[in-house]
C-alpha positions as YAML, in Angstrom:
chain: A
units: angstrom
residues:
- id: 1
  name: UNK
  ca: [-13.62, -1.47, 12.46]
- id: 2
  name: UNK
  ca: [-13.44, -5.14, 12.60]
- id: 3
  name: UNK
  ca: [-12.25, -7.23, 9.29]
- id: 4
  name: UNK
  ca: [-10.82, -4.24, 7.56]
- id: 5
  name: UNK
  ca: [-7.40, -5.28, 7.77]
- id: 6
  name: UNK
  ca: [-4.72, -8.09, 8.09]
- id: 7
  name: UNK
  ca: [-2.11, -7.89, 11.09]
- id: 8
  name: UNK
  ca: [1.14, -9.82, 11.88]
- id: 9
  name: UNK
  ca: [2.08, -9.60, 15.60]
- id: 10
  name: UNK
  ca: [4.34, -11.00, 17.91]
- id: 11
  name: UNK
  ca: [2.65, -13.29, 20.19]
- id: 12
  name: UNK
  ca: [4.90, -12.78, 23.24]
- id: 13
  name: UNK
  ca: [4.60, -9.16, 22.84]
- id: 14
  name: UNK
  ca: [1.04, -8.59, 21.64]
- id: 15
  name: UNK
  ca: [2.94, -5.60, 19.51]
- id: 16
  name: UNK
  ca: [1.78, -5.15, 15.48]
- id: 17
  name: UNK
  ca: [4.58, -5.98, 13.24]
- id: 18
  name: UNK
  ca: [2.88, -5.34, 9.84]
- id: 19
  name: UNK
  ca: [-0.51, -4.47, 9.05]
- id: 20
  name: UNK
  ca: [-2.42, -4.35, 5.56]
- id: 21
  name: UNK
  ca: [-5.07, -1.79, 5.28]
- id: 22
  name: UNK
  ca: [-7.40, -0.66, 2.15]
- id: 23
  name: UNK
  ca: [-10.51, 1.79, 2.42]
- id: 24
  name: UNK
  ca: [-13.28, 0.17, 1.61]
- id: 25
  name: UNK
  ca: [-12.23, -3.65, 1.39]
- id: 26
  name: UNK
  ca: [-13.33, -5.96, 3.96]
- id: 27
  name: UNK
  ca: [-11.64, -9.64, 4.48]
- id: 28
  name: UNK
  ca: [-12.26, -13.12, 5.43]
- id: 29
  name: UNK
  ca: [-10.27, -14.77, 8.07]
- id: 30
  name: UNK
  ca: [-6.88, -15.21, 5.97]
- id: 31
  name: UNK
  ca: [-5.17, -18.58, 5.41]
- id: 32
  name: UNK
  ca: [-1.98, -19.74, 5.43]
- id: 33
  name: UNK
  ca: [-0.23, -21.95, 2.89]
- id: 34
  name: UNK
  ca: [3.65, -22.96, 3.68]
- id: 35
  name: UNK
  ca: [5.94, -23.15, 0.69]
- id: 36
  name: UNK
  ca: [7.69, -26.59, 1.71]
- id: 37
  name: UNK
  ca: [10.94, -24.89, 1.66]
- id: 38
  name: UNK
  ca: [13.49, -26.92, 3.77]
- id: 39
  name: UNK
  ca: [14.49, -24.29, 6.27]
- id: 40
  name: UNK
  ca: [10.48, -24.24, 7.11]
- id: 41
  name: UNK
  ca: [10.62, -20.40, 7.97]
- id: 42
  name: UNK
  ca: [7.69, -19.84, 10.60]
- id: 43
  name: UNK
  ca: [6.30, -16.68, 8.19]
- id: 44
  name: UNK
  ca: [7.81, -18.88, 4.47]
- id: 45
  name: UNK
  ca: [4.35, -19.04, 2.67]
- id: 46
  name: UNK
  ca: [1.56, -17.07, 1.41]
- id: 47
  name: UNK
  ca: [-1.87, -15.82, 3.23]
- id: 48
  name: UNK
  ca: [-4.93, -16.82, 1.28]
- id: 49
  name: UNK
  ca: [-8.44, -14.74, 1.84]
- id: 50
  name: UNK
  ca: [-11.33, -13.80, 0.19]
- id: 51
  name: UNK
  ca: [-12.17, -9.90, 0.40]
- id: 52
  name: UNK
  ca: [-15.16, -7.96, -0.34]
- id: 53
  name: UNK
  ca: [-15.13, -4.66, -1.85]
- id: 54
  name: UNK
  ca: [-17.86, -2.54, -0.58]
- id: 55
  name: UNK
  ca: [-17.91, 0.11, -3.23]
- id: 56
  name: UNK
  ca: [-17.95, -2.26, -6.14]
- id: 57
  name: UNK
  ca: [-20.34, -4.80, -4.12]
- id: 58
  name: UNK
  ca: [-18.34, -7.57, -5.63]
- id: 59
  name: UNK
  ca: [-15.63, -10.21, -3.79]
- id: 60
  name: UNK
  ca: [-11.88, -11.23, -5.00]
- id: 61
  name: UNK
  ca: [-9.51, -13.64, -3.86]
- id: 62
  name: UNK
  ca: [-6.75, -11.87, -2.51]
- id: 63
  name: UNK
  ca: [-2.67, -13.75, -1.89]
- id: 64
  name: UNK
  ca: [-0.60, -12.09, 0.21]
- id: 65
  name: UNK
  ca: [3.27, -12.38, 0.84]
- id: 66
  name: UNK
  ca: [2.89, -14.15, 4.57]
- id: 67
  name: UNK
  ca: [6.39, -12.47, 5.98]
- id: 68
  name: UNK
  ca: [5.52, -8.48, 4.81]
- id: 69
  name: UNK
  ca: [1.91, -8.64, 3.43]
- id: 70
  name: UNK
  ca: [2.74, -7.47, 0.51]
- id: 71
  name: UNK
  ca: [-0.20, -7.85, -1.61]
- id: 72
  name: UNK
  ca: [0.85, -10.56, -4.18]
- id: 73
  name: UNK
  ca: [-2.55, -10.90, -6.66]
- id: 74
  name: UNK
  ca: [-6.14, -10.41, -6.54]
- id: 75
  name: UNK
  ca: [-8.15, -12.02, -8.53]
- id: 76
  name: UNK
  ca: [-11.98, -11.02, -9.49]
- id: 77
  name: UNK
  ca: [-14.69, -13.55, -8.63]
- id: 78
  name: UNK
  ca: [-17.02, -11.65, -11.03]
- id: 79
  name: UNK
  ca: [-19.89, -12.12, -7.80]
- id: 80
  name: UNK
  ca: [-20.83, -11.25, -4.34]
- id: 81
  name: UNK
  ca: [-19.73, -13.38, -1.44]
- id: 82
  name: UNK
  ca: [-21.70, -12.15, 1.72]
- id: 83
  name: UNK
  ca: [-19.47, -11.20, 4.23]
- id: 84
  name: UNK
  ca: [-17.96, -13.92, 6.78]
- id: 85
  name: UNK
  ca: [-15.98, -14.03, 9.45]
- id: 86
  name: UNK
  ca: [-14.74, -17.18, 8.90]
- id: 87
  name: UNK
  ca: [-13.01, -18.61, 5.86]
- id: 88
  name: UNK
  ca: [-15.26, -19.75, 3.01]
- id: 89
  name: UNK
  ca: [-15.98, -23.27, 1.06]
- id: 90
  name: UNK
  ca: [-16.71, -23.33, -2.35]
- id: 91
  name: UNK
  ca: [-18.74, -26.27, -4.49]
- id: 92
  name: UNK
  ca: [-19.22, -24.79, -8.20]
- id: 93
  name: UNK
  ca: [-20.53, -21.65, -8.28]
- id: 94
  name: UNK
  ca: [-21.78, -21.84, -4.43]
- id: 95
  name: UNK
  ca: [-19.80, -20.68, -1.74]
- id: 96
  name: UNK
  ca: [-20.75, -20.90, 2.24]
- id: 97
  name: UNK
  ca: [-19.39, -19.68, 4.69]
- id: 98
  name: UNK
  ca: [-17.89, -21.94, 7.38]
- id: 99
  name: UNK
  ca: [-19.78, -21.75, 10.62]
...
């Protein structure tokens, strides 16, 4: 199934190095946000998406630990975002999805 999990790889290799996977939970295109730290590790930041839970019909913002994907947080949006493939843009209580 497509969009059911989150993958690191090795580009050179094509070979999975870490993979996130929940029943159930379907995600958004993930983001990545460095941490600024001076030695500017490639993997030194946090993955950003927004995942929809298909047996509670409702969406969270999950942060994951960009070098292990750890699961960091999820927070509850308390709605529905239909399902994108792409990341998603909020303006107050509207969100799109980016084309």
């Amino acid at each position: 199934t497509f969009f059911d999990r989150l993958i690191k790889f090795d580009g050179k290799s094509g070979e999975v190095l870490r993979e996130w996977h929940e029943d159930g939970i379907f995600l958004t295109e993930a983001s990545f946000f460095p941490r600024g730290n001076e030695e500017n590790l490639e993997d030194d930041g946090v993955l950003f998406t927004i995942a929809y839970n298909s047996s509670e019909n409702l969406s969270y913002a999950y942060l994951f630990e960009a070098s292990s994907l750890t699961l960091v947080d999820s927070y509850a949006l308390g709605i529905m975002i239909p399902f994108h493939a792409h990341g998603v843009t909020c303006s107050g209580k509207t969100c799109f999805s980016n084309p």
